[in-house]
N, C-alpha and C positions, 0 to 999 in steps of 0.2 A: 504493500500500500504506500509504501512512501514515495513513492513516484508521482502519487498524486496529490502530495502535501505541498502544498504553495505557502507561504511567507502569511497569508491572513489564515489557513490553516494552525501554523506553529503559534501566531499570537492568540489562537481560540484556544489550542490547545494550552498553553501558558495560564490563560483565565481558568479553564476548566481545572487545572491542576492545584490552583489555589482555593478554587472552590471547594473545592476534595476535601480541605483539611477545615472547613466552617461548621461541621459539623462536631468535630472534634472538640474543637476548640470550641464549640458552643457550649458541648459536658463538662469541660474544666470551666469554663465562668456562667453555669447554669444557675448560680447561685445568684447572679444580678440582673436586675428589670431590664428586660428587652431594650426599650428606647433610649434608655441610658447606655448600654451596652453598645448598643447600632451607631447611635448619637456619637459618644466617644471616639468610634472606631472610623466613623467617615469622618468627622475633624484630623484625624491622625493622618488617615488616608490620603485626603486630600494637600496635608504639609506638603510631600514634594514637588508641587505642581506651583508654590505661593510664589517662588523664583521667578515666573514667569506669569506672570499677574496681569502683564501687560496683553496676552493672549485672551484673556480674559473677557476683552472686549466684543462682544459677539449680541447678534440681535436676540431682543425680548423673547421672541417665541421659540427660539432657541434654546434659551435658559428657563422657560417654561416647560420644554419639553425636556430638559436633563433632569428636572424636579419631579417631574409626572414618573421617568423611571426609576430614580434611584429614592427618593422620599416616598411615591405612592406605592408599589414596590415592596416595600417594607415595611410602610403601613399597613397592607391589607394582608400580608404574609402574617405579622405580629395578632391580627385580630383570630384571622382564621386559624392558628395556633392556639388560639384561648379559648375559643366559642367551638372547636369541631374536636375530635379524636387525632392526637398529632400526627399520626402514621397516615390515616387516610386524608388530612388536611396536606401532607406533603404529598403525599400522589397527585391529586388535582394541580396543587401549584405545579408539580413537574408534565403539567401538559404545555408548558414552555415551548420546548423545545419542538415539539408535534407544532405547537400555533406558527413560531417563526416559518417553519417549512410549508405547510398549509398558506400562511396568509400572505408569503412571498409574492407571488402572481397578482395579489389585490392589490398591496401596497404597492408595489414597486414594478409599475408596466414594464413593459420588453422580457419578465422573467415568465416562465413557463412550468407547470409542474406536470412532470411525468410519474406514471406509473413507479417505476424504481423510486423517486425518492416518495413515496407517499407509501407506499410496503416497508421501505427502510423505517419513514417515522415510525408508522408504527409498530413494527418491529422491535426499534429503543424504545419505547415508552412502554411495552411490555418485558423488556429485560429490567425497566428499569425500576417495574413494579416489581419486579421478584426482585431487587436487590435493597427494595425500600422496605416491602411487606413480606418477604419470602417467611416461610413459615410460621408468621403470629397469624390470630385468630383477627380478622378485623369486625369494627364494631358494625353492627347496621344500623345506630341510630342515626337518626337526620338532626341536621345543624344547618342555619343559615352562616354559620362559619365556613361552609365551603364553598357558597355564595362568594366572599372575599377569599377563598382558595383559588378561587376559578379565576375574580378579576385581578387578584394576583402576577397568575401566569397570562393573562390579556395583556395586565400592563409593559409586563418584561415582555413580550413577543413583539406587542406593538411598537413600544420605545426604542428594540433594536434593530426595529424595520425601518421607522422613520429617520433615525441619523445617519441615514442615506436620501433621503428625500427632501430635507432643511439642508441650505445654501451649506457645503463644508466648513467647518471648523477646527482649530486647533484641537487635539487628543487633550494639550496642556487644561482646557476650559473643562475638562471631567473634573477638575478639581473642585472648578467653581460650583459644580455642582453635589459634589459631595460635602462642600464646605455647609452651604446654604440648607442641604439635605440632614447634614447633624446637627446644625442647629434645630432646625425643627424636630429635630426625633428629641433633642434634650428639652424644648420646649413640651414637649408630648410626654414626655418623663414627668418634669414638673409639675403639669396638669393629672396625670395619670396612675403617677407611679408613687410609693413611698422612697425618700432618700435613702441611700445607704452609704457607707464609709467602704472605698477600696485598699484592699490589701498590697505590698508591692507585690507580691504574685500576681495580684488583677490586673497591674497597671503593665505589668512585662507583660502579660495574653492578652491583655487592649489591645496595646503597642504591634504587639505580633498580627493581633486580626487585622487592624487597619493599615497597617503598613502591607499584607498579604491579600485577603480573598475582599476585605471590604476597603482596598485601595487599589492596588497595581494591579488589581485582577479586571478591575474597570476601566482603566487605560489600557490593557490589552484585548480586551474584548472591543472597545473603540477600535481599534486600530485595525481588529481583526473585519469584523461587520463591515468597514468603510470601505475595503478593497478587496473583501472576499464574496465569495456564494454563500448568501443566508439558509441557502437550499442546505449545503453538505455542512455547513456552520451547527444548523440547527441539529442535523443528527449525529455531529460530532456531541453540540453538548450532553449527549445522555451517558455519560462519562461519567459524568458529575456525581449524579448517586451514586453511579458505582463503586468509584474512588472514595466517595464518603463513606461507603461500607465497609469498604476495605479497612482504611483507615480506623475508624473504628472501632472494629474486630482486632486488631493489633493495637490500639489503645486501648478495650477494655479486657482484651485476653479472652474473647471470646472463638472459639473454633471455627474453623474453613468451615464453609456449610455448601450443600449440595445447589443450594439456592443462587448462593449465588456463581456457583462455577454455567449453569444455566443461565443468569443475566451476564453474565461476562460474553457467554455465546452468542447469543442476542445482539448486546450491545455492538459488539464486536463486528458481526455478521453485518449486521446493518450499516456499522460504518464505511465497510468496504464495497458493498454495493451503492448504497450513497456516492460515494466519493468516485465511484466508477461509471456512474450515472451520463446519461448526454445530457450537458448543458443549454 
């Protein structure tokens, strides 16, 4: 397959890779409020980018649309984690990747979706349930929490459609939106949350997330979306859970499971088809 890796391939692959380890890193600081947490970690995030401030400069609806992904995003993630069953509130959000590849051809004329990559999506999105729910019991109650699971994964599908359709921008302007974006989650903290005191173990695993999957991981997914196929983008991300399983299982010492050697195949399967796709 690596014949078929182009340069916005390796920067998705980059994001995905960091993504992997959000999960992880969620269980060692699962002890503090969400928004606080998110808040902290997009301010962190978005430091390396203040260097160049002057990039910054970009039209309104531009920075209205970096807001809409990376602050709504993680608002509606945050709710439908509190209001639904969390296992089957991340399956819903993880129809991401399914939407980018699906809503490719709507947003963005000239692209075309074929048969391959539409068996590929779904193909990931079934490995990626077996890597997310593989052997627990899921719950069948209903929650309007999966309602914000769904617009969730609308809003990331969408937002990484359109920063190809808004006039180009500096990568460097992700910051401005991650800046803008933690503040409102710390604002959402304060309305929402009770205060807590962090530990320096906290502040080194802040440090760690936002400078990782909730900073640099969003300047290479810019980078990647901007010059690559959102088609093979999108079924590359179903990585994501899987690496987060992986990950994991090797941080909580849990056993290789049959489950997920099955979503590996899947995911796998379908990325090679995907990516061997006519464009």
């Amino acid at each position: 397959m690596s014949r078929y890796l182009s340069a916005p391939h390796l920067y998705a692959l980059g994001a995905i890779a960091l993504w992997a380890s959000l999960a992880t890193l969620g269980v060692a600081l699962s002890h503090l409020p969400p928004f606080l947490l998110t808040g902290l970690s997009l301010l962190i995030g978005s430091l390396p980018a203040w260097p160049r401030w002057r990039e910054w400069r970009i039209p309104g609806p531009t920075v209205a649309l970096g807001l809409y992904g990376l602050f709504g995003y993680h608002f509606l993630l945050f709710i439908a984690l509190r209001d639904a069953p969390p296992v089957e509130a991340n399956l819903v959000n993880y129809l991401w990747p399914l939407l980018i590849v699906v809503l490719s051809p709507v947003l963005l004329p000239g692209l075309k979706l074929h048969a391959a990559h539409l068996g590929a999506a779904v193909a990931g999105f079934a490995g990626a349930a077996l890597a997310i729910a593989g052997g627990r019991q899921l719950s069948g109650e209903l929650s309007w929490g999966y309602l914000a699971a769904l617009g969730s994964a609308i809003i990331w599908a969408s937002y990484s459609l359109l920063t190809k359709r808004v006039p180009r921008f500096p990568t460097a302007a992700i910051g401005l939106f991650g800046l803008v974006s933690g503040l409102l989650s710390l604002l959402c903290h304060a309305l929402l949350e009770e205060p807590v005191a962090l530990t320096v173990r906290d502040w080194v695993l802040v440090t760690v997330m936002g400078l990782g999957p909730l900073g640099a991981a969003f300047f290479l997914w810019d980078r990647a979306l901007k010059d690559g196929d959102p088609r093979t983008i999108g079924i590359l991300s179903y990585v994501t859970p899987l690496g987060s399983t992986l990950m994991l299982m090797l941080f909580t010492g849990r056993a290789f499971s049959p489950w997920v050697a099955g979503a590996a195949a899947l995911i796998v399967g379908a990325a090679v088809v995907g990516m061997r796709a006519r464009g």
